[in-house]
C-alpha positions in Angstrom: -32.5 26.9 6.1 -34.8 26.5 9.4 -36.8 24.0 7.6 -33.9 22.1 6.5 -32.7 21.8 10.2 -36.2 21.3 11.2 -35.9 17.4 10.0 -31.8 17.4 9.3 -30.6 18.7 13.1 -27.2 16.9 13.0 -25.5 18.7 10.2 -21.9 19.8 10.3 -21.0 22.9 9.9 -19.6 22.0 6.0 -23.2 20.7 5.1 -24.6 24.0 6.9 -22.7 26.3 5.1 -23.5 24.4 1.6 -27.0 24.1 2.1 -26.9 27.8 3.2 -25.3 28.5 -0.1 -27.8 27.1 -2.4 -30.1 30.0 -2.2 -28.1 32.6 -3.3 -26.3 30.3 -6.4 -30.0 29.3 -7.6 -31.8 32.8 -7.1 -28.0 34.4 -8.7 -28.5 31.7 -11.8 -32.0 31.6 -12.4 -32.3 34.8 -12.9 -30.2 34.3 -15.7 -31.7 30.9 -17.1 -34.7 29.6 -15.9 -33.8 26.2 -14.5 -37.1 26.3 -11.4 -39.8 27.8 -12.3 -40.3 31.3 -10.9 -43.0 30.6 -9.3 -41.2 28.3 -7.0 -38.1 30.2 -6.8 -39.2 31.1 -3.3 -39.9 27.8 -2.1 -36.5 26.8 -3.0 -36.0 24.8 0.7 -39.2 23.4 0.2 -40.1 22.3 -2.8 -36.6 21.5 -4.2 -34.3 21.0 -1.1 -36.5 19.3 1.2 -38.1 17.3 -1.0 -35.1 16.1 -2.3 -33.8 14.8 1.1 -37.5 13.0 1.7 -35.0 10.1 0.1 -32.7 10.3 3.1 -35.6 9.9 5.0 -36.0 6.5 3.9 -32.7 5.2 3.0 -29.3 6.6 4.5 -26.9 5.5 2.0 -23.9 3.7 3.3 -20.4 5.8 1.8 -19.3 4.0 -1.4 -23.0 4.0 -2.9 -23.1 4.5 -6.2 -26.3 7.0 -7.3 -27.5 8.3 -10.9 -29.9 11.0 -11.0 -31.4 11.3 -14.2 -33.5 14.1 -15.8 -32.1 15.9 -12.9 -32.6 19.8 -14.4 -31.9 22.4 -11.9 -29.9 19.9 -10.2 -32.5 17.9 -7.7 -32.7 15.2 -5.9 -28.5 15.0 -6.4 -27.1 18.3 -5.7 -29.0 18.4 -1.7 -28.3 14.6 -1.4 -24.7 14.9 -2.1 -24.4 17.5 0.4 -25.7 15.5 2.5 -24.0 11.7 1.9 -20.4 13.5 0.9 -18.6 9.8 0.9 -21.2 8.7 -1.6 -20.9 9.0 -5.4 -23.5 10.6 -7.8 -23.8 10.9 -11.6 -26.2 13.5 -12.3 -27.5 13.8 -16.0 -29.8 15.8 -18.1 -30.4 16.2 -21.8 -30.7 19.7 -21.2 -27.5 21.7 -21.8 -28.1 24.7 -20.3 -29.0 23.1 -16.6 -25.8 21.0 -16.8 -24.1 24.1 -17.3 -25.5 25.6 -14.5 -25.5 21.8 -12.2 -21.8 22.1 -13.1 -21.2 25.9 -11.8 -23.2 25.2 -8.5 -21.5 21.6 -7.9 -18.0 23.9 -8.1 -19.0 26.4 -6.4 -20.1 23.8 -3.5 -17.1 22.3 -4.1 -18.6 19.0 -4.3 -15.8 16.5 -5.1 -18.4 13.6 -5.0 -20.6 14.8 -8.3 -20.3 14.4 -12.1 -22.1 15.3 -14.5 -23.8 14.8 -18.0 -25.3 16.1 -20.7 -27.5 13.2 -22.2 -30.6 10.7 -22.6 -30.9 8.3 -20.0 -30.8 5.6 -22.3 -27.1 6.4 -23.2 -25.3 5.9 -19.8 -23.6 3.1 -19.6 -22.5 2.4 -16.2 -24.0 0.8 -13.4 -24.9 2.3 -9.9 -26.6 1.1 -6.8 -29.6 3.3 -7.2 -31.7 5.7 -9.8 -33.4 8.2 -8.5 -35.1 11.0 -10.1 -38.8 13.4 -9.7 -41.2 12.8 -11.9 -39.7 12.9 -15.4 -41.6 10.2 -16.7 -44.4 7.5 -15.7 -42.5 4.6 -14.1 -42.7 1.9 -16.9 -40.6 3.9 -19.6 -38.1 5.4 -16.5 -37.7 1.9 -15.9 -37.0 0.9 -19.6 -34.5 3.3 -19.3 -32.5 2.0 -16.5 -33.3 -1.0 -16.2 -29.3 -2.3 -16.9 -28.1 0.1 -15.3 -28.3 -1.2 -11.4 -25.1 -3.0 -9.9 -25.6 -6.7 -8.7 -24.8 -7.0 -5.4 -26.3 -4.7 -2.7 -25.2 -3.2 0.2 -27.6 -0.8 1.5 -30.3 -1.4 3.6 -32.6 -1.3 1.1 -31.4 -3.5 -2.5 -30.6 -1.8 -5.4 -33.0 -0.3 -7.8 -35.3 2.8 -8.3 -35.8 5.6 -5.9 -38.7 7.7 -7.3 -40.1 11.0 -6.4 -44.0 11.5 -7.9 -47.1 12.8 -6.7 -50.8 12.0 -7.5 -52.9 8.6 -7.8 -50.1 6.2 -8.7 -52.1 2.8 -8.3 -52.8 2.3 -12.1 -49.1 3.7 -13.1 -47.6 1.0 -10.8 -49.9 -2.0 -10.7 -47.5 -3.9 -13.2 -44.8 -4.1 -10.4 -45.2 -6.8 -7.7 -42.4 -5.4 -5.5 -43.2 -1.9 -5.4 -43.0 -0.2 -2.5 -44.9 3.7 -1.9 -44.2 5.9 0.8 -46.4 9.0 1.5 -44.1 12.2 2.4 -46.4 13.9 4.8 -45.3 10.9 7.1 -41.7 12.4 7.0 -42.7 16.6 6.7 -46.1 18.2 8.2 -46.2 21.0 5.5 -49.0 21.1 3.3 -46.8 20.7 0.1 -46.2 17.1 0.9 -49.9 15.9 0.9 -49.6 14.5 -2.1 -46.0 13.6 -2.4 -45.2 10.0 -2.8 -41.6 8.5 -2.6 -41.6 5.1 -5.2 -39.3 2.2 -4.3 -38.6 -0.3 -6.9 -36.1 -2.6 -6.1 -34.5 -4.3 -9.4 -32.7 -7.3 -10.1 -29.5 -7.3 -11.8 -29.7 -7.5 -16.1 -27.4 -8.0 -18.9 -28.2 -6.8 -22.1 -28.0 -9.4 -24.6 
C-alpha cells in the first residue's frame, strides 16, 4: 500500500480502503485458483497494482469514459483503475471462466458499482467504448484486429480514443506499421527496477463501421 501512495498521495479514504483490500481478496482467492502466478503473488502492489495505474499516469480519464479491458485474467489493468476513476465505466472480459468468476467476487466484494463483466473472446463484444486497454495478451497487430470497431467516435478525453497498451521488451518492429503510435517508458513514471522495461503503447484509432 506504501508504494501505491508513493505515486497516488491524494486518495480518499474509499479508494484507500479498496486498494487496501486487494491483498487479502487476491492472496484469499489465489490460493484457491491460480489467477497470478505464485511467484508474483508477493509483488501484488507492484507488479499488478501499480502497473496497472502507470495508465493513470498518462491519461486521467474524465467521469463518463467508457473503458474495455480485454484478456484481463486476474482482473488487471480494470479492477485498480476503477478504483481509482469510480465515475468511469469499465467492461472487463476474459475467455477464461474461472478468473471471471473470481473478477466478479473481488468487483462485489469492492463493491464496485462501475464494473461488468464477461466471459468471452475479444472479437465477440459488440459495443463501443472510448478506450481498450489491456497487458500484453497479444502483439499489437492481431489486438488491434480485434478491436478495431469497437472505439466510440467522438472523443472527449485528453487524449482521442483508441488503444491503451501495457507491454514490455523491444517493440520497434511489433509497431513500425502504425504511424501514430505513441510509446511511453514506465520508469519515467516509477523508479523501481521492475519498470525498466515496461512500456505503455498509445494507439489512437479512428472511428470504423463494419461493413
Amino acid at each position: 500500500m506504501k508504494l501505491i501512495q508513493k505515486y497516488f498521495n491524494d486518495l480518499t479514504e474509499e479508494k484507500l480502503i479498496q486498494f487496501k483490500n486487494l491483498e487479502s481478496l487476491y492472496k484469499d482467492w489465489n490460493s484457491k485458483i491460480n489467477v497470478i502466478s505464485r511467484k508474483d503473488i508477493d509483488e501484488l502492489y507492484l507488479r499488478h497494482v501499480l502497473h496497472s495505474l502507470s495508465i493513470a499516469k498518462l491519461i486521467s480519464f474524465e467521469d463518463n469514459t467508457s473503458i474495455l479491458d480485454v484478456g484481463t485474467g486476474g482482473g488487471f489493468p480494470g479492477i485498480p483503475l476503477a478504483i481509482l476513476f469510480p465515475n468511469c465505466k469499465f467492461h472487463l472480459v476474459d475467455s477464461i471462466q474461472k478468473k471471471i468468476n473470481v473478477v466478479n467476487i473481488i468487483v462485489k466484494e469492492l463493491e464496485l458499482k462501475n464494473v461488468k463483466t464477461s466471459c468471452c473472446r475479444a472479437e465477440s463484444v459488440k459495443d463501443k467504448y472510448d478506450f481498450v486497454i489491456s497487458r500484453a495478451v497479444t502483439n499489437m497487430k492481431d489486438f488491434v484486429s480485434w478491436i478495431k470497431y469497437n472505439i466510440n467516435k467522438k472523443s472527449f478525453n485528453d487524449l482521442k480514443n483508441g488503444v491503451l497498451y501495457l507491454k514490455g521488451g523491444d517493440l520497434k518492429e511489433e509497431l513500425k506499421s502504425f504511424k501514430n503510435v505513441k510509446t511511453f517508458e514506465l520508469s519515467d513514471f516509477f523508479n523501481e527496477d521492475f519498470f525498466n522495461e515496461k512500456k505503455l503503447v498509445y494507439l489512437p484509432i479512428k472511428y470504423k463501421t463494419k461493413n
